[in-house]
The first five atom37 places (N, CA, C, CB, O) and aatype in JSON, in Angstrom:
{
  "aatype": [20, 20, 20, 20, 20, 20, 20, 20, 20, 20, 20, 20, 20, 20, 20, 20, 20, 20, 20, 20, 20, 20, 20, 20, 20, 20, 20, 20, 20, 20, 20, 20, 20, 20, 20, 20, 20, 20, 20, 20, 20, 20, 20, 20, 20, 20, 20, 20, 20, 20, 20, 20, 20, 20, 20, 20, 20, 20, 20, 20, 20, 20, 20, 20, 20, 20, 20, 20, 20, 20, 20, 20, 20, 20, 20, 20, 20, 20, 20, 20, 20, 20, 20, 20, 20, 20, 20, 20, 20, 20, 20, 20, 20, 20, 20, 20, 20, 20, 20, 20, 20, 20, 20, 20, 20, 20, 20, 20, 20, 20, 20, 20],
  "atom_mask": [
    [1, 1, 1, 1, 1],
    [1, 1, 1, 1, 1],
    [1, 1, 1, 1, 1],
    [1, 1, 1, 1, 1],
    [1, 1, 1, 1, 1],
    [1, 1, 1, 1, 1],
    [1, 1, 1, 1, 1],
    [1, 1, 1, 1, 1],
    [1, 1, 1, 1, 1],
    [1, 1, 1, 1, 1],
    [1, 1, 1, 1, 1],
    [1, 1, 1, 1, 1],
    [1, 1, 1, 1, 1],
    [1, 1, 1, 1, 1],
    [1, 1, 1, 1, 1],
    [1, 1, 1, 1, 1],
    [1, 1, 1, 1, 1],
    [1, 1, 1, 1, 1],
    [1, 1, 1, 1, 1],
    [1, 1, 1, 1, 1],
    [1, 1, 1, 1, 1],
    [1, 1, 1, 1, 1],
    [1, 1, 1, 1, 1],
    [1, 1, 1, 1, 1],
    [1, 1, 1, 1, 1],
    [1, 1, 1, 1, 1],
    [1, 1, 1, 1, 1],
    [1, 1, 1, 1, 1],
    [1, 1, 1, 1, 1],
    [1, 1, 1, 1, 1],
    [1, 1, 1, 1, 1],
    [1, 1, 1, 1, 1],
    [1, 1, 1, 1, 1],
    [1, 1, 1, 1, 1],
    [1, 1, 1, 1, 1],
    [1, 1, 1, 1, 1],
    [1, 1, 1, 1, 1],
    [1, 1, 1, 1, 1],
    [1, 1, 1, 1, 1],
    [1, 1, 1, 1, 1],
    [1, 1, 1, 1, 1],
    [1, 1, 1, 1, 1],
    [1, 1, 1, 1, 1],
    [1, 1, 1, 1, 1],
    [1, 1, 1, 1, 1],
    [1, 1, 1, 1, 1],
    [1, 1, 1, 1, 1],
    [1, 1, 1, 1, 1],
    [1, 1, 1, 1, 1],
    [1, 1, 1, 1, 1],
    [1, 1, 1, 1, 1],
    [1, 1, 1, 1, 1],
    [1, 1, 1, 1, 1],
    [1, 1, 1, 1, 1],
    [1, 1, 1, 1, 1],
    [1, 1, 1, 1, 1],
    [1, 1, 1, 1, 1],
    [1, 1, 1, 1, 1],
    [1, 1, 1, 1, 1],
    [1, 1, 1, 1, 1],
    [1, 1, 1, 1, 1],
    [1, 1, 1, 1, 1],
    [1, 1, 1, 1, 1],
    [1, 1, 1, 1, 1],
    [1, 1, 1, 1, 1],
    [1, 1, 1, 1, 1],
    [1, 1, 1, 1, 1],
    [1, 1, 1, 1, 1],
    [1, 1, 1, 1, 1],
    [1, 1, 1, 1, 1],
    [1, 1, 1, 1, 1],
    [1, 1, 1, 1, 1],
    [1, 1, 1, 1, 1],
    [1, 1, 1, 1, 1],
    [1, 1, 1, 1, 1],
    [1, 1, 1, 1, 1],
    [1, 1, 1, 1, 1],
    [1, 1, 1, 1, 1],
    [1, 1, 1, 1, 1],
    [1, 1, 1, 1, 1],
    [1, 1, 1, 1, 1],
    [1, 1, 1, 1, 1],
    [1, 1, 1, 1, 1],
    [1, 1, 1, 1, 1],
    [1, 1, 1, 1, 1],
    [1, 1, 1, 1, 1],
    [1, 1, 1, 1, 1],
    [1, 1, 1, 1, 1],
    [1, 1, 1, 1, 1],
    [1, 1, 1, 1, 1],
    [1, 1, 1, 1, 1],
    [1, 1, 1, 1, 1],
    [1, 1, 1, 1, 1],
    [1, 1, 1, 1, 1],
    [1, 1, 1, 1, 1],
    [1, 1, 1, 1, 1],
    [1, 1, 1, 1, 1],
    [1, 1, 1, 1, 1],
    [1, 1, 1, 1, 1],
    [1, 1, 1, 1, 1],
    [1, 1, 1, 1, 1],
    [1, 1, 1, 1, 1],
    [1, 1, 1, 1, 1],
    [1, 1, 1, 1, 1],
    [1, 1, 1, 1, 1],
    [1, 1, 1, 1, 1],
    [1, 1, 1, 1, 1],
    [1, 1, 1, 1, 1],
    [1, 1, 1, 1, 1],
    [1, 1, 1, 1, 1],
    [1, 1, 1, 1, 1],
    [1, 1, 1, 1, 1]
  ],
  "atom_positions": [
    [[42.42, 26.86, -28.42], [41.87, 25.82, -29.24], [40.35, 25.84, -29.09], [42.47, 24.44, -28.86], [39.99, 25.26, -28.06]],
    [[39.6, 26.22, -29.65], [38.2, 25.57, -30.34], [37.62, 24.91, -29.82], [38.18, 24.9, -31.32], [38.39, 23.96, -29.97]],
    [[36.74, 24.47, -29.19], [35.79, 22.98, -29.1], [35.12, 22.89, -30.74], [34.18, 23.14, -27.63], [34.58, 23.79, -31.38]],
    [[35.26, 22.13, -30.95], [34.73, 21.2, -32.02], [33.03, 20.24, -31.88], [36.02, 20.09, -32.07], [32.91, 19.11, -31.4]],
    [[32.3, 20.81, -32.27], [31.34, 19.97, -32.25], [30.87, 19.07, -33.52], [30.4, 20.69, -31.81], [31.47, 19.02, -34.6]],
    [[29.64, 18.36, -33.17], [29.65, 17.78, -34.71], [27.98, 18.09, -34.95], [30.21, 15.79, -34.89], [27.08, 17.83, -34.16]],
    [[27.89, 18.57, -35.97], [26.09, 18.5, -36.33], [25.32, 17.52, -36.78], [25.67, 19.3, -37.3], [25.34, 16.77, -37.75]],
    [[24.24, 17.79, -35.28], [23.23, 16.6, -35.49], [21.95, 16.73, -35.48], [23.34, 15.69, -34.65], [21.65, 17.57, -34.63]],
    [[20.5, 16.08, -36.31], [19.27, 16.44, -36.11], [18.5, 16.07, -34.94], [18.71, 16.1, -37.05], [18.59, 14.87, -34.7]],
    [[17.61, 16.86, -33.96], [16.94, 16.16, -32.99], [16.5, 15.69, -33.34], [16.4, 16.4, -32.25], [16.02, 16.07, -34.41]],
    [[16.16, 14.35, -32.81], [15.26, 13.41, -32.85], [14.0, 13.67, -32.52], [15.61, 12.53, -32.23], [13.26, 12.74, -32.81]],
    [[13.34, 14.83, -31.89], [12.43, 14.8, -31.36], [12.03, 15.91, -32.25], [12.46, 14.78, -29.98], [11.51, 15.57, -33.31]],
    [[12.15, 17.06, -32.05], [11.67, 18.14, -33.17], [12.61, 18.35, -34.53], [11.61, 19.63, -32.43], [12.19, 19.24, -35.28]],
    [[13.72, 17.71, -34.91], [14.04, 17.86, -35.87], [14.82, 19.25, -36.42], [13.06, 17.52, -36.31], [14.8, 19.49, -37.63]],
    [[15.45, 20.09, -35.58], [15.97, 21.01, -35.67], [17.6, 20.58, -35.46], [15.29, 21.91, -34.82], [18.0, 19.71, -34.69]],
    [[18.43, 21.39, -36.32], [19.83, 20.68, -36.29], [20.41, 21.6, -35.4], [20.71, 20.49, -37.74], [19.85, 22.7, -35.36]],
    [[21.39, 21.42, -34.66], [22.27, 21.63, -33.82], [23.64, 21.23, -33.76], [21.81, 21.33, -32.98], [24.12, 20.31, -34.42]],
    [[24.46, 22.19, -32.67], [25.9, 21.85, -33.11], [25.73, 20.69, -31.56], [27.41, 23.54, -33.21], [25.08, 21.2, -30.64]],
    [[26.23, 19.34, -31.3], [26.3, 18.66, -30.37], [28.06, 18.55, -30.05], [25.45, 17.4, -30.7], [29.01, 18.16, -30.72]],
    [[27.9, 19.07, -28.73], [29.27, 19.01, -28.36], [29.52, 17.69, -28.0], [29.64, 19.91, -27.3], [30.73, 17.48, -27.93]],
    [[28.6, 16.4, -27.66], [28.71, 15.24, -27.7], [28.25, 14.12, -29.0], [28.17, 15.09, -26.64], [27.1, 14.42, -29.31]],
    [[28.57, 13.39, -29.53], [28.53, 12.79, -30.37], [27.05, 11.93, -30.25], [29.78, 12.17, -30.42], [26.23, 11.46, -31.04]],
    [[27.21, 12.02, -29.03], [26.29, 10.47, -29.13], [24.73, 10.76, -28.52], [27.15, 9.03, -27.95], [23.75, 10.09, -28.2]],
    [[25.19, 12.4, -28.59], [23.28, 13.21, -27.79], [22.81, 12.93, -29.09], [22.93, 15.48, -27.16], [23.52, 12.52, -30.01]],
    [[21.22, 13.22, -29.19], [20.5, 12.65, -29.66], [19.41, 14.03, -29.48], [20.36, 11.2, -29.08], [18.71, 14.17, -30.48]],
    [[19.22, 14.76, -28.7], [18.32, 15.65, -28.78], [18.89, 16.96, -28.33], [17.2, 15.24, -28.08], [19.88, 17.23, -27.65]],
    [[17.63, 17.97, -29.15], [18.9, 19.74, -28.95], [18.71, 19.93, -27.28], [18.01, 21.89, -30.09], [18.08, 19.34, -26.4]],
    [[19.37, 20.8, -27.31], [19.5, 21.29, -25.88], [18.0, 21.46, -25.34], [20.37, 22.79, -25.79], [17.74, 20.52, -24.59]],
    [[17.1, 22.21, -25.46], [16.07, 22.9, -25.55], [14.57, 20.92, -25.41], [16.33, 24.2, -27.47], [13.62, 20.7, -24.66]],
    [[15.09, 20.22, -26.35], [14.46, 18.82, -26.19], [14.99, 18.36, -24.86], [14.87, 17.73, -27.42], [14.15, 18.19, -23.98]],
    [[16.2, 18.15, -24.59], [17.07, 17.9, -23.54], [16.53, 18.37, -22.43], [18.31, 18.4, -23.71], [16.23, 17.57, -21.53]],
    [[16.4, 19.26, -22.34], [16.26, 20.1, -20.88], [14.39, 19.73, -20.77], [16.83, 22.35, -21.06], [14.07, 19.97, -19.6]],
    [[13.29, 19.31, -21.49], [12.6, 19.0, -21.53], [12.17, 17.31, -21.13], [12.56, 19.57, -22.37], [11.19, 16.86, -20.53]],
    [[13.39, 16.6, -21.76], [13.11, 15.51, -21.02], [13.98, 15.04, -19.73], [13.11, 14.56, -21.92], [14.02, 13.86, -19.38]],
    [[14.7, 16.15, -19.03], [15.29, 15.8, -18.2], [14.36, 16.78, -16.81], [16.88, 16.0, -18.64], [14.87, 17.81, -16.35]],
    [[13.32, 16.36, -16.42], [12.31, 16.87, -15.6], [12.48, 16.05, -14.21], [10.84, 16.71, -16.33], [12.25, 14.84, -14.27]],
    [[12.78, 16.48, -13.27], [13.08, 15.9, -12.06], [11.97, 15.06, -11.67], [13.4, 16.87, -11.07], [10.95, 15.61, -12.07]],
    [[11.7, 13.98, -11.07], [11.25, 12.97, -10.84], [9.89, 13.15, -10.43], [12.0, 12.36, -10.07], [8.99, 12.64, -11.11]],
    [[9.56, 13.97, -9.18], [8.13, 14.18, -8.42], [7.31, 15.13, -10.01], [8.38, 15.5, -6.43], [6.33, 14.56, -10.48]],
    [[7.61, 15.97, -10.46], [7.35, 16.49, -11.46], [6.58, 15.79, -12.85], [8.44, 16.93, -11.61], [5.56, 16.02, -13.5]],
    [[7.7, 14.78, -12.9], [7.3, 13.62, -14.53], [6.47, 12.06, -14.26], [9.18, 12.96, -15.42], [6.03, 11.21, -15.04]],
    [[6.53, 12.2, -12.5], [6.32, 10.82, -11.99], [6.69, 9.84, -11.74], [5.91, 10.44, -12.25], [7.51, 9.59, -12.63]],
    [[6.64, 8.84, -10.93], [7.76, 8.12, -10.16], [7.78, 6.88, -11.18], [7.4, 7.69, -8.36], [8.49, 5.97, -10.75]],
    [[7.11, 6.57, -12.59], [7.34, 5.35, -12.59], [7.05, 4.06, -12.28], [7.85, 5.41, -12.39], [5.84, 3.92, -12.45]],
    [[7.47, 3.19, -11.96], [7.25, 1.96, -11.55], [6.81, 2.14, -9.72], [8.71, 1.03, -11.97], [7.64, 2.81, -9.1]],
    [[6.02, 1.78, -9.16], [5.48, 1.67, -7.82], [5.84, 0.46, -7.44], [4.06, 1.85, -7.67], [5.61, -0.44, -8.24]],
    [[6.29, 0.21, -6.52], [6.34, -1.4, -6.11], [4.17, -1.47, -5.02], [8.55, -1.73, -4.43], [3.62, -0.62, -4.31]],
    [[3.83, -2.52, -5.37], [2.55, -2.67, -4.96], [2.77, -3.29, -3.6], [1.67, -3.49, -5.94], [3.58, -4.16, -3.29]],
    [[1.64, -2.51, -2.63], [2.41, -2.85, -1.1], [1.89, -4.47, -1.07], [1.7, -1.68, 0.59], [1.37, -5.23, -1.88]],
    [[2.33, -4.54, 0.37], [2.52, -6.25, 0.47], [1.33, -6.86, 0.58], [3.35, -6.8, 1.73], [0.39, -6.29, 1.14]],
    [[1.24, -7.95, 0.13], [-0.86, -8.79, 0.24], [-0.33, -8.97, 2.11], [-1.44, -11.51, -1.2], [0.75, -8.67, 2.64]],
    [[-1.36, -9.45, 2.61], [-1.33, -9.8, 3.77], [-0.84, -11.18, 4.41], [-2.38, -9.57, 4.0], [-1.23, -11.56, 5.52]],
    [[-0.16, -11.74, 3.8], [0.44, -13.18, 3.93], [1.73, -12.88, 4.13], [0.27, -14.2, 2.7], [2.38, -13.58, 4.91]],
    [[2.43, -11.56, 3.34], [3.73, -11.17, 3.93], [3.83, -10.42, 4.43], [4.55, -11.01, 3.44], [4.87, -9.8, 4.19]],
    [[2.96, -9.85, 5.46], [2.53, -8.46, 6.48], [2.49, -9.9, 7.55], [0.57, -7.13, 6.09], [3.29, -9.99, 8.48]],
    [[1.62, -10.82, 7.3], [2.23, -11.38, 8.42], [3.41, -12.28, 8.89], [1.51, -11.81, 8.74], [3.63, -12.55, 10.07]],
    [[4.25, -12.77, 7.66], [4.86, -13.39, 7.9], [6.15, -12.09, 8.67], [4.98, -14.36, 6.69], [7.06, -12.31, 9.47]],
    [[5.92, -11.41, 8.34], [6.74, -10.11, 8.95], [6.87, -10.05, 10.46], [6.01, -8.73, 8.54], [7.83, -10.23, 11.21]],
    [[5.57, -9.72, 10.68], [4.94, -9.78, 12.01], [5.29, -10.88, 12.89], [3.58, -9.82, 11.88], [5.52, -10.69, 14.09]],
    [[5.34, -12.14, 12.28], [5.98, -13.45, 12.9], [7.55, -12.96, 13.19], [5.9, -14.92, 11.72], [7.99, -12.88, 14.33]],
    [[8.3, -12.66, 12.04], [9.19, -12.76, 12.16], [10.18, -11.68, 13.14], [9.3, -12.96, 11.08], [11.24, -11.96, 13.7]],
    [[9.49, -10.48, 13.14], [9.52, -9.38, 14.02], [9.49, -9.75, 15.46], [8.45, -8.51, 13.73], [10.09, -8.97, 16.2]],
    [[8.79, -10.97, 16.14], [8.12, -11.71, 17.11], [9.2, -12.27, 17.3], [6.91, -12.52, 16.87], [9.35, -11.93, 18.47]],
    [[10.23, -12.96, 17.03], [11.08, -13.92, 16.58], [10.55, -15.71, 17.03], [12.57, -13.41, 17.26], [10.93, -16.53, 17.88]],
    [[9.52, -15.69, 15.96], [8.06, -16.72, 15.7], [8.42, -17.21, 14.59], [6.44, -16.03, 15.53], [8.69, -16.43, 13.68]],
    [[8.52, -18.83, 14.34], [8.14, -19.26, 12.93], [6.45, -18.56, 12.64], [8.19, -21.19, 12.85], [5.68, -17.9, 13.33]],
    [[6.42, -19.05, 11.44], [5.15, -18.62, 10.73], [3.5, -19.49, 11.71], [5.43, -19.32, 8.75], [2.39, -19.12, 12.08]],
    [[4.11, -20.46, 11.72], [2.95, -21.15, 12.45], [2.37, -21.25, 13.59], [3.01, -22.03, 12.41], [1.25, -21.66, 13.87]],
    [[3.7, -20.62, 14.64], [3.39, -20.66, 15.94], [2.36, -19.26, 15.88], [4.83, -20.64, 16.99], [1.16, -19.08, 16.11]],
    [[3.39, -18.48, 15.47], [2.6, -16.69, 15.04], [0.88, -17.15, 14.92], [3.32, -15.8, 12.84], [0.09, -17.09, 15.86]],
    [[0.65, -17.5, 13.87], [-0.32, -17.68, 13.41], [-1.14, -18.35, 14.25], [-0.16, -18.11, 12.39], [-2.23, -17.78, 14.31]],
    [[-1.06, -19.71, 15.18], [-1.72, -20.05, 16.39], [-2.02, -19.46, 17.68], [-1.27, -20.83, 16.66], [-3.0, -19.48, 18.43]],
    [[-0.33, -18.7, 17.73], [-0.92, -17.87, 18.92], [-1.89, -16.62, 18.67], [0.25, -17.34, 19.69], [-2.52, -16.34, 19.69]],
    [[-2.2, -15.64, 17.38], [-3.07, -15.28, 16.75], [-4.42, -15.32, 16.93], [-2.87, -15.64, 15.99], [-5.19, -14.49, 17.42]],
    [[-4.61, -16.59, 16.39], [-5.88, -17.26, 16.33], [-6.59, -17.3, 17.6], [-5.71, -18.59, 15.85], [-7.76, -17.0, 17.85]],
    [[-5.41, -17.82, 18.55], [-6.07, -18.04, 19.8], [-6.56, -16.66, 20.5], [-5.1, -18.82, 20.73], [-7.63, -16.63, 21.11]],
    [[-5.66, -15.41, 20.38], [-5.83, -14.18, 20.6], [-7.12, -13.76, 20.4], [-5.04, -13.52, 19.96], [-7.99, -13.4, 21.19]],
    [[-7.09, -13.89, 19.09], [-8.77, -13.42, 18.46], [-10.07, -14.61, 19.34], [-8.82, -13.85, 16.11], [-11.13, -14.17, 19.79]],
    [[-9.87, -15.36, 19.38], [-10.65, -16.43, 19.59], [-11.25, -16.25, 21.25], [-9.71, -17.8, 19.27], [-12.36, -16.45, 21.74]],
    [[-10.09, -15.83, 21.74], [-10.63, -15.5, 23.06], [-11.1, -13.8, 23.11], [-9.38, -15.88, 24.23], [-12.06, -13.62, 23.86]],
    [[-10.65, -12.73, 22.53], [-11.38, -11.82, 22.63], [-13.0, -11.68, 22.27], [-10.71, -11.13, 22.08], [-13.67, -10.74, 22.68]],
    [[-13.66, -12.99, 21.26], [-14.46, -12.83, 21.01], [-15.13, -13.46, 22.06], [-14.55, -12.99, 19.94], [-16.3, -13.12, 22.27]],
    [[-14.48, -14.5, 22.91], [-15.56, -15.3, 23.28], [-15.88, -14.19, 24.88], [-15.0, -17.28, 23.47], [-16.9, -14.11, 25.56]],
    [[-14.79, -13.6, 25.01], [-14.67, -12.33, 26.21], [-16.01, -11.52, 25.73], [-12.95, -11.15, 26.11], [-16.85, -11.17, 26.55]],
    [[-16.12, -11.31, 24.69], [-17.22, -10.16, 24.04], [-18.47, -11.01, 24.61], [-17.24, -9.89, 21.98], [-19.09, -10.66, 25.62]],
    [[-18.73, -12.05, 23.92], [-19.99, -12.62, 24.28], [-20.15, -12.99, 25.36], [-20.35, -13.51, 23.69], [-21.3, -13.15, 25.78]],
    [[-19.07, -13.23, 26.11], [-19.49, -13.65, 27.8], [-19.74, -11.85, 28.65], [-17.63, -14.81, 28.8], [-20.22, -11.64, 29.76]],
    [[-19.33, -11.02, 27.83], [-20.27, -9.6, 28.45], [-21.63, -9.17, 27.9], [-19.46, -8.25, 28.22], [-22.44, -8.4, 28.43]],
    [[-21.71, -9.89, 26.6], [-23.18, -10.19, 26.5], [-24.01, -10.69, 27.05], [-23.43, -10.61, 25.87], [-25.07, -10.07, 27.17]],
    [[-23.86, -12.16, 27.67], [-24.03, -12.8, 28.42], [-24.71, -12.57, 29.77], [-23.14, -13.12, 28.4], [-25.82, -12.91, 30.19]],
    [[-23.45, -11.7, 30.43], [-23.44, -11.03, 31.45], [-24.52, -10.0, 31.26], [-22.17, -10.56, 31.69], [-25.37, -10.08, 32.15]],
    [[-24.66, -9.4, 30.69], [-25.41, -8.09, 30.66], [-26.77, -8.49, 30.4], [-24.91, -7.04, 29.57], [-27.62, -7.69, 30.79]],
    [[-27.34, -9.98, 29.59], [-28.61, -10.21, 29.63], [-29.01, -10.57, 30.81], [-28.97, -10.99, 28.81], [-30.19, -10.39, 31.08]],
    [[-27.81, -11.4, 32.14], [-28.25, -11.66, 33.29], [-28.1, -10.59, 33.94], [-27.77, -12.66, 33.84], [-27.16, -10.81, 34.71]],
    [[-28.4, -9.76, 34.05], [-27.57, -8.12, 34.91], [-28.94, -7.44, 34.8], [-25.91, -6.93, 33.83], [-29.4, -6.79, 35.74]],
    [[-29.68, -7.62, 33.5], [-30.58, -6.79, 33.05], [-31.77, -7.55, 33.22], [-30.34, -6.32, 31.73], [-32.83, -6.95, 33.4]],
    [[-31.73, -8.65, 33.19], [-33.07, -9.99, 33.12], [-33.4, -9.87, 31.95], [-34.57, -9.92, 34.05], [-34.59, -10.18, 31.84]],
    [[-32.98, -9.6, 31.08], [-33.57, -9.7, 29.83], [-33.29, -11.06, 29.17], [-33.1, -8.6, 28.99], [-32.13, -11.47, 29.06]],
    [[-34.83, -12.06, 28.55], [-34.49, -13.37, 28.18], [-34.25, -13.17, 26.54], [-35.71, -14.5, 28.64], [-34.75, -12.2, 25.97]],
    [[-33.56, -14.02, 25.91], [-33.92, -14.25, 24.33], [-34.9, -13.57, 23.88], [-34.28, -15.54, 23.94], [-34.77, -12.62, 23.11]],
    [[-36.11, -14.05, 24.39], [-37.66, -13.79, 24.01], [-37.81, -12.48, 23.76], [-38.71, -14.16, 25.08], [-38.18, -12.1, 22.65]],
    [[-37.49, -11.47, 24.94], [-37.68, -10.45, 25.41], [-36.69, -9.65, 24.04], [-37.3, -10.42, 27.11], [-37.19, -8.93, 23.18]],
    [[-34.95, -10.08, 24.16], [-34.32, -9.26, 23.32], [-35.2, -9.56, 21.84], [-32.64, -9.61, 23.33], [-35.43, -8.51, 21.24]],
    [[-35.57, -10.45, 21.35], [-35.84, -11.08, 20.17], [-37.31, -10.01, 19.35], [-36.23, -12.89, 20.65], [-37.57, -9.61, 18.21]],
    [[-37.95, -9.92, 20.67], [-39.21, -9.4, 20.36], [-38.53, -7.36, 20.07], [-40.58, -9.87, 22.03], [-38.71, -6.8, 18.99]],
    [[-37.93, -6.75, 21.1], [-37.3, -5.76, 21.43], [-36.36, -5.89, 19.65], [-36.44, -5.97, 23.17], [-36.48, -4.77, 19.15]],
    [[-35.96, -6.35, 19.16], [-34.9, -6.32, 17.91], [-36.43, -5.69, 16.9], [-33.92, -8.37, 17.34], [-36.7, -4.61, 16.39]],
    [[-37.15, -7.06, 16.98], [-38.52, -6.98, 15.99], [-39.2, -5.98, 15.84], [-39.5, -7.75, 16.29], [-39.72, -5.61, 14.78]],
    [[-39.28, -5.28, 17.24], [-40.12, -3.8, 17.57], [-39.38, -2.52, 16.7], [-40.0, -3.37, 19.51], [-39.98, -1.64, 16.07]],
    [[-37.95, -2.67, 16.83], [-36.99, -1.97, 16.43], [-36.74, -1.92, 15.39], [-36.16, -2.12, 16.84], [-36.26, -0.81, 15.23]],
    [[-36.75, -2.75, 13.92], [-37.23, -2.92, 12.91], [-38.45, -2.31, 12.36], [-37.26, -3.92, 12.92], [-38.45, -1.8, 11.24]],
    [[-39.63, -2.34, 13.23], [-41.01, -1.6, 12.26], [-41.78, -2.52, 11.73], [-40.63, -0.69, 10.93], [-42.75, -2.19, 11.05]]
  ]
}
């Protein structure tokens, strides 16, 4: 027995063909053209990575932290590394004797 096809025009270049399916729509040759594997034709839709409000609520939750504690104990983190920074500043103007005056003028010199 035969396969039976039925003749149809591509849609895309307009050349008729025998379609062994009824309901294709383009010749073989169109077909195999728009069926281009993915990395090739491009992915499409991207999901856009996360803003930073759900990077941290992540991070909280990863912690096993509501959002707020996360976020205080955070704050405080940062808050004391900085004030650690400036108390070796601190340190280092008394280490060195160097006053305000001295760095202030020394910045000015350094400038031009």
């Amino acid at each position: 027995m035969a396969v039976m096809g039925v003749l149809k025009k591509c849609a895309d270049c307009g050349t008729v063909f025998v379609a062994e399916n009824p309901a294709s729509k383009y010749c073989p040759c169109c077909s195999a053209r728009r069926n281009i594997p993915g990395p090739a034709r491009g992915n499409g839709y991207r999901k856009p990575p996360p803003d930073a409000l759900t990077l941290d609520v992540r991070a909280a939750d990863a912690a096993g932290l509501s959002y707020g504690v996360w976020r205080a104990r955070e704050d405080d983190r940062k808050r004391k590394a900085k004030e650690a920074i400036h108390r070796k500043i601190e340190e280092r103007k008394k280490k060195h004797g160097e006053s305000e005056d001295q760095l202030a003028a020394h910045e000015h010199e350094s400038r031009g």
